[in-house]
C-alpha positions as CSV (number, residue, x, y, z in Angstrom):
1,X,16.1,-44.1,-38.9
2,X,13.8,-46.7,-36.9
3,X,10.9,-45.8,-35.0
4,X,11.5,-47.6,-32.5
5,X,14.9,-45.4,-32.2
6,X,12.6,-42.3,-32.7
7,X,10.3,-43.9,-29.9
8,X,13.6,-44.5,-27.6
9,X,14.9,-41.0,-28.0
10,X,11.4,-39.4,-27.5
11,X,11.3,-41.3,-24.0
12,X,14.5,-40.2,-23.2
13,X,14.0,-36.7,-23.7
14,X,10.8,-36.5,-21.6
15,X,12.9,-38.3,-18.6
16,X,15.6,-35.8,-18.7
17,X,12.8,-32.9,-18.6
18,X,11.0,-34.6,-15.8
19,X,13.5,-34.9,-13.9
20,X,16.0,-32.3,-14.1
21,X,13.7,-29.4,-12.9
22,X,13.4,-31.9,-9.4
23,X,16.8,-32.0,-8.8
24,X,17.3,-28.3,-9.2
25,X,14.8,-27.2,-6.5
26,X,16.3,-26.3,-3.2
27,X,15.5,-28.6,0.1
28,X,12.0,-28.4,1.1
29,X,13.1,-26.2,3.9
30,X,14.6,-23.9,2.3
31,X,13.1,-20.4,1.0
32,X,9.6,-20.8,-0.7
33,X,8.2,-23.8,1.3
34,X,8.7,-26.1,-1.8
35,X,7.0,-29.3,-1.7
36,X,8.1,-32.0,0.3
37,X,9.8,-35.9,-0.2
38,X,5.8,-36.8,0.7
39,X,4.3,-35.0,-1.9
40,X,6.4,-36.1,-4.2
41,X,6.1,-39.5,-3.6
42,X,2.3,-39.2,-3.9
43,X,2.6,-37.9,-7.5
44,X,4.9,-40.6,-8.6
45,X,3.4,-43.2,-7.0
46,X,0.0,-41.8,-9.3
47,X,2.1,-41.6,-12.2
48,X,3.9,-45.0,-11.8
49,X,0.4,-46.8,-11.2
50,X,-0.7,-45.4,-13.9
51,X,2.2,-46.6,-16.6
52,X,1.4,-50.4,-14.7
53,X,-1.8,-50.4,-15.9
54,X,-0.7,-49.0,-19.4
55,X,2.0,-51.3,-19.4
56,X,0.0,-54.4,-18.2
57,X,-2.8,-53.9,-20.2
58,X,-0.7,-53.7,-23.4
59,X,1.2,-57.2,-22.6
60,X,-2.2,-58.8,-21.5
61,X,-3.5,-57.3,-25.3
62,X,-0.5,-58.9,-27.0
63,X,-0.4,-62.2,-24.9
64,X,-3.8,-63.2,-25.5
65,X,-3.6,-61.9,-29.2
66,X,-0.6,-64.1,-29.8
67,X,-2.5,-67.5,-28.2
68,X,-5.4,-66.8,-30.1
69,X,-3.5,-67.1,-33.3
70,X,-1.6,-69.8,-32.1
71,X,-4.9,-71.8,-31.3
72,X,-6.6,-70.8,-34.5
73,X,-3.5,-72.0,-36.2
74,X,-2.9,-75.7,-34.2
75,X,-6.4,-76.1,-32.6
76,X,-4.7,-79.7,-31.1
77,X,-2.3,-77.8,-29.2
78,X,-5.2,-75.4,-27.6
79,X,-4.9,-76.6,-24.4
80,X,-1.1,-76.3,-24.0
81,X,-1.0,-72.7,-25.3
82,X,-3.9,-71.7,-23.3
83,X,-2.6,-72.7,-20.3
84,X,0.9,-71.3,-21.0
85,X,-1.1,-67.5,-21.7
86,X,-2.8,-67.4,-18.4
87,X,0.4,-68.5,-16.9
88,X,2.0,-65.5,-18.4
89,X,-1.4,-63.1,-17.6
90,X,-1.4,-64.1,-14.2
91,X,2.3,-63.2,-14.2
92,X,1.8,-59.7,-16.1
93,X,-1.3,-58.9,-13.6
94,X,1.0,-59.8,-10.4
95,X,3.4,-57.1,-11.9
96,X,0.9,-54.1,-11.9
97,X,-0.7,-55.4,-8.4
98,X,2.6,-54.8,-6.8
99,X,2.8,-51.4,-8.0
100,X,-0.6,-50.8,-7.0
101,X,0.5,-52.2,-3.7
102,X,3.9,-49.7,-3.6
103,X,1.5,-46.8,-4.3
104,X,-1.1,-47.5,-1.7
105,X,1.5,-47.8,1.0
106,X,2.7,-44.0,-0.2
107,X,-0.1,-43.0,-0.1
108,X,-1.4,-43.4,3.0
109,X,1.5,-44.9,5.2
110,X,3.4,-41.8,4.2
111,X,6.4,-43.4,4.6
112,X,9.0,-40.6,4.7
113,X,7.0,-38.1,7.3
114,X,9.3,-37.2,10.2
């Protein structure tokens, strides 16, 4: 097999951990004091800013990899393809600011508090 189906299946293994223990927890209410909707939004608002930035920095890598090559193989056409790869940077970057935006406003807006 692949890796890439290896990579797939490893991914969807660690989902299913994460997230069947959360849906097996009784209300936060309920006997124990469990943690509430706003903690839990505060963790994965941490964890999904952090997998932005992974994510973003690893398309940014690749992007400006791939217009480097294509510059050092047409140099005419530098212009064109340097243009087109901070189109798609700026694009990438807007991606992970949003997140960081989403996470800020859980963080401190706290928007599920009664």
């Amino acid at each position: 097999m692949s890796k890439r189906f290896y990579t797939t299946m490893g991914m969807m293994v660690a989902m299913v951990s994460v997230a069947a223990p959360a849906f097996a927890q009784e209300a936060a209410g309920g006997a124990g004091g469990g943690m509430g909707v706003e903690a839990w939004s505060v963790i994965t608002a941490g964890f999904a800013l952090g997998i932005a930035a992974f994510g973003g920095a690893l398309g940014q890598g690749r992007a400006t990899a791939a217009a480097a090559e294509g510059i050092a193989r047409n140099p005419s056409a530098a212009g064109e393809i340097r243009g087109a790869m901070i189109l798609g940077l700026v694009l990438i970057e807007s991606l992970v600011i949003y997140v960081l935006l989403i996470s800020l406003i859980l963080f401190f807006l706290k928007p599920f508090a009664a």
